[in-house]
C-alpha positions as CSV (number, residue, x, y, z in Angstrom):
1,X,4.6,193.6,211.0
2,X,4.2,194.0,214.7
3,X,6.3,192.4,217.4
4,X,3.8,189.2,217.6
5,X,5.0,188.5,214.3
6,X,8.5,189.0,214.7
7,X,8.0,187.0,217.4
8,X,6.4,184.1,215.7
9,X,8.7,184.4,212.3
10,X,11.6,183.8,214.8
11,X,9.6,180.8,216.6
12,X,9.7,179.5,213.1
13,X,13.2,180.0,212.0
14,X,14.6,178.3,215.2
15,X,12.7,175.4,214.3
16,X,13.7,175.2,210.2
17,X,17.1,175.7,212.0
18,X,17.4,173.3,214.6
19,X,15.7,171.0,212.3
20,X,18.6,171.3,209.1
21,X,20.6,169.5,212.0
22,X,18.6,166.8,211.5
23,X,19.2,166.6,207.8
24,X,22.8,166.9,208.3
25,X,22.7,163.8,210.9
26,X,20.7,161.8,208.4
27,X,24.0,162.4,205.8
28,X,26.3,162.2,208.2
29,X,24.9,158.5,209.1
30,X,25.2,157.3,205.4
31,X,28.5,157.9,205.9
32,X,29.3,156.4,208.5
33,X,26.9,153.0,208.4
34,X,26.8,153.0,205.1
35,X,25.2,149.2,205.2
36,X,22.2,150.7,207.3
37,X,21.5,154.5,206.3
38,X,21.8,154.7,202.5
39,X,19.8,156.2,199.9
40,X,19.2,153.7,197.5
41,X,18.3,149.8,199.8
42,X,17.9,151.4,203.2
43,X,16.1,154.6,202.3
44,X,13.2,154.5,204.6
45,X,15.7,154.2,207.6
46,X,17.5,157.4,206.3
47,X,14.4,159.2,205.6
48,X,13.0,157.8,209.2
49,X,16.6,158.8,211.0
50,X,16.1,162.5,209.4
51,X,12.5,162.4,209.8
52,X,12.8,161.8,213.4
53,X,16.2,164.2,214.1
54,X,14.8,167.4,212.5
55,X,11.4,167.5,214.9
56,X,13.7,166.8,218.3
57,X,16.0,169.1,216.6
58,X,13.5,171.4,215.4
59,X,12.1,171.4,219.3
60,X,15.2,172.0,221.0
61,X,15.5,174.7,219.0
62,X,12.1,176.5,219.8
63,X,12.8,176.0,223.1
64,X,16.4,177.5,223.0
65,X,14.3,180.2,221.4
66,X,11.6,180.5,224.0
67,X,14.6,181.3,226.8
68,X,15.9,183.7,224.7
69,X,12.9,185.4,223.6
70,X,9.6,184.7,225.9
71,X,6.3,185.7,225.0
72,X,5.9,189.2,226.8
73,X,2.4,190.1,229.0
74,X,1.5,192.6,226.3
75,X,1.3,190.3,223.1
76,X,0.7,187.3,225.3
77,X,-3.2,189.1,225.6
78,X,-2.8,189.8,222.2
79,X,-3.0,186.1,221.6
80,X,-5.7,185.5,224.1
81,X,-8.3,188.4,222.4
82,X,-7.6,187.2,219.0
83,X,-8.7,183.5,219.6
């Protein structure tokens, strides 16, 4: 696999990983408002809580990602003369 794909499996994992902190916020929130965030009444606003916190979680990661590890000139026309 070249670097564009390096590149992109990395884009990936900073997302699944920023976005796991979404799933532990979801938990972490039926712990402590137990009334509101459960999963058994409330489970929509658990799953909606989680939902929401793993893709703004999932972002923030990419884009922690993206400083560390910019697209460079020679696979950014990679990109360009494949699409």
């Amino acid at each position: 696999m070249g670097g564009i794909g390096i590149w992109v499996r990395g884009l990936a994992a900073a997302f699944i990983s920023g976005g796991a902190s979404g799933v532990t916020g979801g938990i972490t929130a039926s712990v402590i408002d137990p009334n509101a965030f459960n999963l058994s009444t409330q489970l929509s606003h658990t799953l909606t809580l989680i939902g929401v916190t793993f893709l703004v979680s999932g972002i923030l990661g990419v884009c922690a990602y993206l400083a560390r590890s910019p697209l460079d000139g020679q696979h950014r026309n990679t990109l360009s003369a494949a699409a």
